[in-house]
C-alpha positions in Angstrom: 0.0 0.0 0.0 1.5 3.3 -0.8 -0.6 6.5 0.5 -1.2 9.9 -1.2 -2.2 12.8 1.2 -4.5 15.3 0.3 -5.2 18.8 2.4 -7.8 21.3 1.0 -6.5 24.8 2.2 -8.8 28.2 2.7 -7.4 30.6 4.9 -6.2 28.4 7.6 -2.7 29.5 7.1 -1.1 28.7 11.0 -3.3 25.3 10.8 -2.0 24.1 7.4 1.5 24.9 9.2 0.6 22.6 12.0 -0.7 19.8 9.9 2.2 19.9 7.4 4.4 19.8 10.3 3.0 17.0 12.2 3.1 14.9 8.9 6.5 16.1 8.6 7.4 14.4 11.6 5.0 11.7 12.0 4.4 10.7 8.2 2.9 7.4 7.2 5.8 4.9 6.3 4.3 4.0 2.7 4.2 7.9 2.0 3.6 9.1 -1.3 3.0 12.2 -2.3 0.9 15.0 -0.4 -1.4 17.5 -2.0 -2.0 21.2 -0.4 -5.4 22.5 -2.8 -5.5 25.8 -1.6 -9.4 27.5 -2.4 -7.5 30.7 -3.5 -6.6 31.7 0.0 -5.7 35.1 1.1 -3.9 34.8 4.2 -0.6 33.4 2.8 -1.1 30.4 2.7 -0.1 29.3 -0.9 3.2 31.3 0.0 3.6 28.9 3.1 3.9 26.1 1.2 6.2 27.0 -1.2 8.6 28.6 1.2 8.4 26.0 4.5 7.3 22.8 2.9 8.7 22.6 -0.8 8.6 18.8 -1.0 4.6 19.2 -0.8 2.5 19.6 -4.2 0.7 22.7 -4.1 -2.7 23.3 -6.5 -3.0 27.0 -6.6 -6.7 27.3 -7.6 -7.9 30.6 -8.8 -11.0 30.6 -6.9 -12.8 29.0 -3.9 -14.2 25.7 -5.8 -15.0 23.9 -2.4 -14.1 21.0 -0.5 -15.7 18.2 -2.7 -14.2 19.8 -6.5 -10.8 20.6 -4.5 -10.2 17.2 -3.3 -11.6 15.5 -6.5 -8.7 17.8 -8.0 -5.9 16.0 -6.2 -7.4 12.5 -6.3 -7.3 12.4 -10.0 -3.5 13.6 -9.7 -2.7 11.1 -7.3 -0.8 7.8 -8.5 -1.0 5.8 -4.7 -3.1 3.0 -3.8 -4.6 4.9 -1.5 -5.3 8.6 -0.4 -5.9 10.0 2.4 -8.1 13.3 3.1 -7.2 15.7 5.3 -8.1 18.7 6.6 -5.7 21.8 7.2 -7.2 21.8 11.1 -6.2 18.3 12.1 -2.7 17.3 13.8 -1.5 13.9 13.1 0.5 12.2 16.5 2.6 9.2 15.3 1.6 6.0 14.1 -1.8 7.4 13.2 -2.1 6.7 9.4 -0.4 3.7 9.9 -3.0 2.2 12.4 -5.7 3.9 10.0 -4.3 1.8 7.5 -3.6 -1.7 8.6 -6.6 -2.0 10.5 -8.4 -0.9 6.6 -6.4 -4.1 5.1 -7.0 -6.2 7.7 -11.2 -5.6 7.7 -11.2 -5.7 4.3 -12.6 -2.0 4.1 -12.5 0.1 1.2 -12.4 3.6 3.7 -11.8 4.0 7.1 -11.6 7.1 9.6 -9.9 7.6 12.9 -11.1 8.5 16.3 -11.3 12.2 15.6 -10.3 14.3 19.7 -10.6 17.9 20.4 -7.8 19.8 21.9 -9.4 18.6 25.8 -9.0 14.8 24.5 -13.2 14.9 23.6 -13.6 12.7 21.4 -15.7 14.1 18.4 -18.5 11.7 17.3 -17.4 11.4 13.8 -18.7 8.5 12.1 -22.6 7.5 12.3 -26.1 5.8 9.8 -26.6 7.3 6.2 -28.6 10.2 7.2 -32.5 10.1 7.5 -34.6 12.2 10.1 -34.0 9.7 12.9 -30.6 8.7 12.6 -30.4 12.8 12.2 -31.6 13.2 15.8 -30.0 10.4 17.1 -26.3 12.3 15.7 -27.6 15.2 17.7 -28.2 13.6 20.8 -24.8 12.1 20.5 -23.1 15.0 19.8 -24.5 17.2 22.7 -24.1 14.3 25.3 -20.0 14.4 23.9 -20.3 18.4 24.7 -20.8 17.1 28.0 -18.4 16.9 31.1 -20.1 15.0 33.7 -18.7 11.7 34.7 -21.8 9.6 33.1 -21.9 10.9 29.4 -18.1 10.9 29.6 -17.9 7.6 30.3 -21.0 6.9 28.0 -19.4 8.6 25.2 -16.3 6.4 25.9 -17.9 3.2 25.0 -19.5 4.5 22.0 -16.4 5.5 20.0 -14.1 3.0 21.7 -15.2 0.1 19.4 -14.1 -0.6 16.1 -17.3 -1.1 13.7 -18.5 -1.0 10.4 -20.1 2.2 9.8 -22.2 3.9 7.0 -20.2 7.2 6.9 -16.9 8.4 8.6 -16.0 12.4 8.7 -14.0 13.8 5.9 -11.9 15.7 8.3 -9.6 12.5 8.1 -10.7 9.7 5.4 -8.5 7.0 3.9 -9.7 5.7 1.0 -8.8 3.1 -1.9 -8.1 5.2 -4.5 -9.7 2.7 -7.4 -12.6 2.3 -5.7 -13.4 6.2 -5.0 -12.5 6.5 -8.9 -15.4 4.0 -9.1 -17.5 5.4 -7.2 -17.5 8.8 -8.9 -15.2 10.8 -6.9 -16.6 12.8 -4.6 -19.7 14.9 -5.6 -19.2 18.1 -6.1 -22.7 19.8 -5.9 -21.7 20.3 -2.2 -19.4 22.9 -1.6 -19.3 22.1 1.7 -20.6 19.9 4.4 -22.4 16.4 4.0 -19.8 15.5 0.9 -18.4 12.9 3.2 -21.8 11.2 3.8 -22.6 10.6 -0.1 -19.3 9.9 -0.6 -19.4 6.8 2.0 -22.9 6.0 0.3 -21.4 5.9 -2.9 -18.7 3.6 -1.9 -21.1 1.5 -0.1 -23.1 1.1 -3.0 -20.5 -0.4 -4.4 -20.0 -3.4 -2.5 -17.5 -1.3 -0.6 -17.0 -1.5 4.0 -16.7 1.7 5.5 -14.6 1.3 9.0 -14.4 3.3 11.9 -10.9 2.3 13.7 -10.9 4.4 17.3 -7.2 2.7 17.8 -6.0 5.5 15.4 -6.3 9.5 16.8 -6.1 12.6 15.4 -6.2 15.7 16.7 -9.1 18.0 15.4 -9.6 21.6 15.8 -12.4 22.1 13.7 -14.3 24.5 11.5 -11.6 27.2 11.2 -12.1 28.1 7.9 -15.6 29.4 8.6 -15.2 30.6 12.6 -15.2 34.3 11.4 -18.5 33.8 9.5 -20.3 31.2 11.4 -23.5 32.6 9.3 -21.9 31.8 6.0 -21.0 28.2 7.5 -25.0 27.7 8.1 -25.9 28.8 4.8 -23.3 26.3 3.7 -24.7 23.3 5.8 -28.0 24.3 4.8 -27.3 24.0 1.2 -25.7 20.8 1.3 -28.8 19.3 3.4 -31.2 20.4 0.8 -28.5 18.8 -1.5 -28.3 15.7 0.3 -32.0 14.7 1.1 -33.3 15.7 -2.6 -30.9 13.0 -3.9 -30.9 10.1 -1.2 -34.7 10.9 0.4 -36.5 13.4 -1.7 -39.6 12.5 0.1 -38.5 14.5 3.1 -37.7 17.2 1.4 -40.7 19.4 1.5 -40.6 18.7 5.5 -36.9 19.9 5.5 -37.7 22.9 3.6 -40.4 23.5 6.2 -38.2 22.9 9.1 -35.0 25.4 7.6 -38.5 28.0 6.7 -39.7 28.1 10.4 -35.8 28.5 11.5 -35.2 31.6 9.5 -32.6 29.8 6.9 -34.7 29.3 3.7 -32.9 28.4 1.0 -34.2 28.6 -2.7 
């Protein structure tokens, strides 16, 4: 197995540093190439790469394309068995992508994620079912009981991500995937900019035949939505988007109701 890294980049300048360095120092030992796509950044952060981490590949793109188009970008340039997608707000300890990895061989998986922690050790609940309504509330009342710091939901939160397990979708934040079968499966889709990409993409792969794995033995360190922390309002309009997105191609039945719900919230989106 040889793996290819790939970063999408916008305007996380001191993070892309931080991840670049961590792989520097902890990279995975079948290491091909990695990828920085920067989405036209304006904080210096093309001008990082080029003048701290030269060995990288950098795709300069003209303009913000998004997560899903940026990635696809680097995925077709990639020539590894596998690749690995990461995002510019993650730190990678040692040994990480190399657990990630073995344990993807040994289950016969086709993608796996990590155990994604915060900078308190929290771990995020980053893997979960194809999305409906239910398994949507279910998520939520997952994620607010991991927000938690009482004794109980710590220790409930614990045993949920400390198994290993199939799952239906694992966060893009950190994603290995076999490269041949994402080709396959169409790449990822790139009618969302942003959010829920990672979702349809594990669907897709499923489809496919393919396992999708969660593997808590591996961590990495995630510091989450810094590209967007300045303008949390442009991050909802984002999410919103991609929900429309996602429900009128996997459960267009709901989608009138989902419309309703975003109306009665105040985020309508045509």
């Amino acid at each position: 197995m040889t793996i290819d890294i790939v970063i999408v980049s916008y305007n996380t300048r001191e993070d892309l540093d931080r991840c670049l360095a961590s792989l520097a120092e902890h990279p995975p030992k079948d290491l091909g190439r990695t990828f920085v796509v920067d989405n036209a950044s304006s904080d210096g952060s093309q001008a990082l790469v080029g003048d701290r981490w030269p060995a990288v590949t950098l795709m300069a793109l003209d303009s913000n394309v998004g997560f899903a188009a940026a990635n696809n970008r680097a995925i077709r340039e990639s020539t590894a068995t596998h690749v690995l997608l990461l995002n510019s707000d993650t730190v990678v300890p040692a040994q990480a992508i190399d657990i990630l990895a073995a344990r993807l061989v040994a289950a016969g998986a086709v993608a796996a994620g990590p155990r994604l922690i915060d900078t308190r050790g929290r771990p995020e609940i980053s893997f979960g079912s194809m999305l409906s309504p239910w398994s949507e509330l279910v998520q939520q009342r997952r994620v607010r009981l991991a927000a938690r710091d009482d004794a109980a939901s710590r220790r409930a939160v614990d045993a949920l991500v400390g198994i290993e397990r199939p799952v239906d979708w694992v966060s893009g934040a950190c994603l290995l995937v076999d490269r041949q079968a994402a080709v396959e499966a169409g790449l990822l889709d790139e009618r969302y900019f942003m959010y829920e990409e990672d979702v349809d993409f594990c669907a897709a792969l499923r489809a496919r035949g393919g396992r999708v794995l969660y593997v808590p033995k591996a961590t990495v360190l995630h510091l989450r939505g810094r590209s967007f922390a300045k303008t949390p309002a442009a991050a909802h309009g984002l999410y919103d988007r991609s929900h429309l997105a996602f429900y009128a191609k996997h459960r267009p039945g709901w989608l009138p109701l989902l419309r309703l719900w975003q109306r009665a919230r105040g985020r309508s989106i045509r």
